[in-house]
N, C-alpha and C positions, 0 to 999 in steps of 0.2 A: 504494500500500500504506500503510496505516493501522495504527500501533501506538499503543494508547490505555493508560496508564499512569494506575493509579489507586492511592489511598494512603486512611488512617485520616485524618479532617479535624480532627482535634488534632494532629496530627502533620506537616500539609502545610508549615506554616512552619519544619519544622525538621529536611527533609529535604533530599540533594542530588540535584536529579533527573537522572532516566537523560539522557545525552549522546550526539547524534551523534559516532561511534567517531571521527571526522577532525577532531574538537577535541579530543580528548585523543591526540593526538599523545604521544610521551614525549620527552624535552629530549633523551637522549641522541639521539636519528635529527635531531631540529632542529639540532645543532651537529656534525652529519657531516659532513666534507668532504664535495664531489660527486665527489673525484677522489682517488688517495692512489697512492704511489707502491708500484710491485710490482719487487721486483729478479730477480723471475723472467722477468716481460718484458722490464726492460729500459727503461719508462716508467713517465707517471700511466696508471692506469686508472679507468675509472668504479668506484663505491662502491652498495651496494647500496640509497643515498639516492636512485641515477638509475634502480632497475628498478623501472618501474612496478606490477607484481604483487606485488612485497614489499610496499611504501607501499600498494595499493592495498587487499590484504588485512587490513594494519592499521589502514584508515580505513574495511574496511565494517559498517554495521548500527551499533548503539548499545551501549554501552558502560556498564553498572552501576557504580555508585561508594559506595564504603565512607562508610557514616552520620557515624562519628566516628572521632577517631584513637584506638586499641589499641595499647595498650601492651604487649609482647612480653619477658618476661625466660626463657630459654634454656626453653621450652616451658609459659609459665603466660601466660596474658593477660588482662588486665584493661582497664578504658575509666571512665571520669566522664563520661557522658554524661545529662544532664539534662532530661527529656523529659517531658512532659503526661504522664497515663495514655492509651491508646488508646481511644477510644470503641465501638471493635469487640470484640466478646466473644470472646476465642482470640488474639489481635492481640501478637505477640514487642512486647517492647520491648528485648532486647540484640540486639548486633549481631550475634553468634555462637551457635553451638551447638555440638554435636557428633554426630557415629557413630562410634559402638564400634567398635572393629578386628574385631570379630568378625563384624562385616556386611560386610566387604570382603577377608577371612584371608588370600584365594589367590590374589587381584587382582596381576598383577606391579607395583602403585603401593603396596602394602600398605610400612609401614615399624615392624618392630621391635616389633609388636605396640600402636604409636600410634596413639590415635585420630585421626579425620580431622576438620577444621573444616568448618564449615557455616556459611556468609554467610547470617544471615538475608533473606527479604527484605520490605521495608517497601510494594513498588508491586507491585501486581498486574497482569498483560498482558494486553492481548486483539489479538487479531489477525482478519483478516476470515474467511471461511468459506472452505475449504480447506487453508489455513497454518499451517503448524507451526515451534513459535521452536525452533530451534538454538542452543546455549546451549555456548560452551568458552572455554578459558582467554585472556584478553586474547593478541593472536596476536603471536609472535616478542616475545613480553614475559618471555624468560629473567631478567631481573634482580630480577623479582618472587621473593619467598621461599618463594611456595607455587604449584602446580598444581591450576587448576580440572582438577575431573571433567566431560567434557564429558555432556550429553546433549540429547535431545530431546522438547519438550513440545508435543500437541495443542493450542496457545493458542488458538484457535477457539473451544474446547469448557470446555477448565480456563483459566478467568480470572477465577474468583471467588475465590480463594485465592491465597498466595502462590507464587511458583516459589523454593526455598531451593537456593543453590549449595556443593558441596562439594568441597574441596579438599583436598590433602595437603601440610602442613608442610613443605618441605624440607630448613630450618635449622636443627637444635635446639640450637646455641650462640648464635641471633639474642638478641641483648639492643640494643632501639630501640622505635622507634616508628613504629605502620603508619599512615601520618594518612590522616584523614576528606579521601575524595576519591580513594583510591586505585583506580582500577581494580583489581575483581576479576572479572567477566563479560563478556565480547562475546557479543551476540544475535544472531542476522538471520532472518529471514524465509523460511522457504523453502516452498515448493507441495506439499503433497501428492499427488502424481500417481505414477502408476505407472514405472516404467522400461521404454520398450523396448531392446535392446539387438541393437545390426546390428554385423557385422565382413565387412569387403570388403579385397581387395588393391588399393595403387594401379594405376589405369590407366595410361596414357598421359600425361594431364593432370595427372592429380593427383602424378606422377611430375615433368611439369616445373615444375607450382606450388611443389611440394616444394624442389627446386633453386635455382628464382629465389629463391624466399624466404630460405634458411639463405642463399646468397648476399648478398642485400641485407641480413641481420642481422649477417653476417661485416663487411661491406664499410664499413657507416656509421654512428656512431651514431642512436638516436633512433629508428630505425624503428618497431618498435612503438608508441612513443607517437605518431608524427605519421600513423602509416595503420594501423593496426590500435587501438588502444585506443580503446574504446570512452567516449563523451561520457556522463557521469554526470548522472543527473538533479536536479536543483535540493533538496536535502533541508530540511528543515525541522522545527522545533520550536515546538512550541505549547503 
């Protein structure tokens, strides 16, 4: 799978380009114990640094990152960011926008009648025939200030233009600064394909597969990761 990321060429020098999700890792999961102790147990227990599905979800697909650092005082924001003119006709040059709360009134994300932020965006996507980008909030990234709106875009088809992400504020006493770099978007790839959908009782088998396994997940660490997780393929950036 190919994701071809293209930008305004005044502008290529002084952009930060989209990242494999599993290099933006965030410090706090990096300085997590693997282990911490539970006085419910009784012991250390594993930490959610050793459940391969948490980590895994937060390192797949590619990872959008904020142009410049914004500057945030208790719901105003502003940036000095210094940029060529775009050579493309229509072509943002802030990092930001907005929508009206009145396009979103009834939404249960709606907040107090605020508008919502809209991450410009600077690369356009293309993806191969079939696929469509899935586009939602950098994942288990609660410490961020605002909430992407997730959705989904035909990149196949819409890849001449840009895809703009929209979020909701969550802090309007935030007084700081959101620096240039910041994940705002995780993308991934997904098939366009129909769903079929089967529902069957276990059998027999699948009765004692069921068994063994919660067993051997009860019984030892690691399992999942050493016989069930699946070897990730070689990702790359170009």
């Amino acid at each position: 799978m190919r994701m071809i990321f293209r930008c305004d060429p005044a502008l290529s020098d002084h952009l930060p380009r989209p990242v494999l999700a599993r290099s933006a890792l965030p410090n706090w999961l990096r300085a997590m114990p693997a282990k911490a102790r539970s006085e419910i147990h009784g012991r250390d227990i594993r930490t959610v640094k050793q459940c391969p599905p948490f980590v895994d979800a937060m390192a797949y697909g590619v990872m959008i990152l904020l142009p410049c650092d914004v500057t945030v005082d208790r719901g105003a924001f502003s940036w000095d960011w210094r940029i060529p003119e775009p050579a493309t006709s229509g072509h943002p040059r802030a990092p930001l926008s907005f929508h009206v709360a009145a396009q979103f009134a009834d939404a249960p994300f709606a907040r107090d009648g605020r508008a919502a932020l809209k991450f410009n965006s600077f690369w356009t996507i293309e993806l191969e025939p079939g696929w469509s980008l899935f586009v939602t909030h950098p994942i288990n990234r609660d410490e961020l200030p605002f909430r992407l709106i997730s959705g989904l875009v035909d990149a196949d088809r819409f890849h001449d233009g840009g895809i703009n992400f929209p979020a909701i504020w969550l802090e309007p006493d935030f007084t700081g600064v959101l620096p240039k770099g910041t994940p705002v978007a995780q993308c991934f790839a997904v098939p366009r394909a129909a769903l079929s959908l089967e529902f069957e009782s276990f059998d027999e088998a699948h009765r004692s597969a069921y068994s063994k396994t919660v067993t051997e997940v009860l019984a030892a660490p690691n399992v999942y990761r050493k016989h069930f997780r699946a070897r990730r393929g070689r990702l790359t950036a170009e």
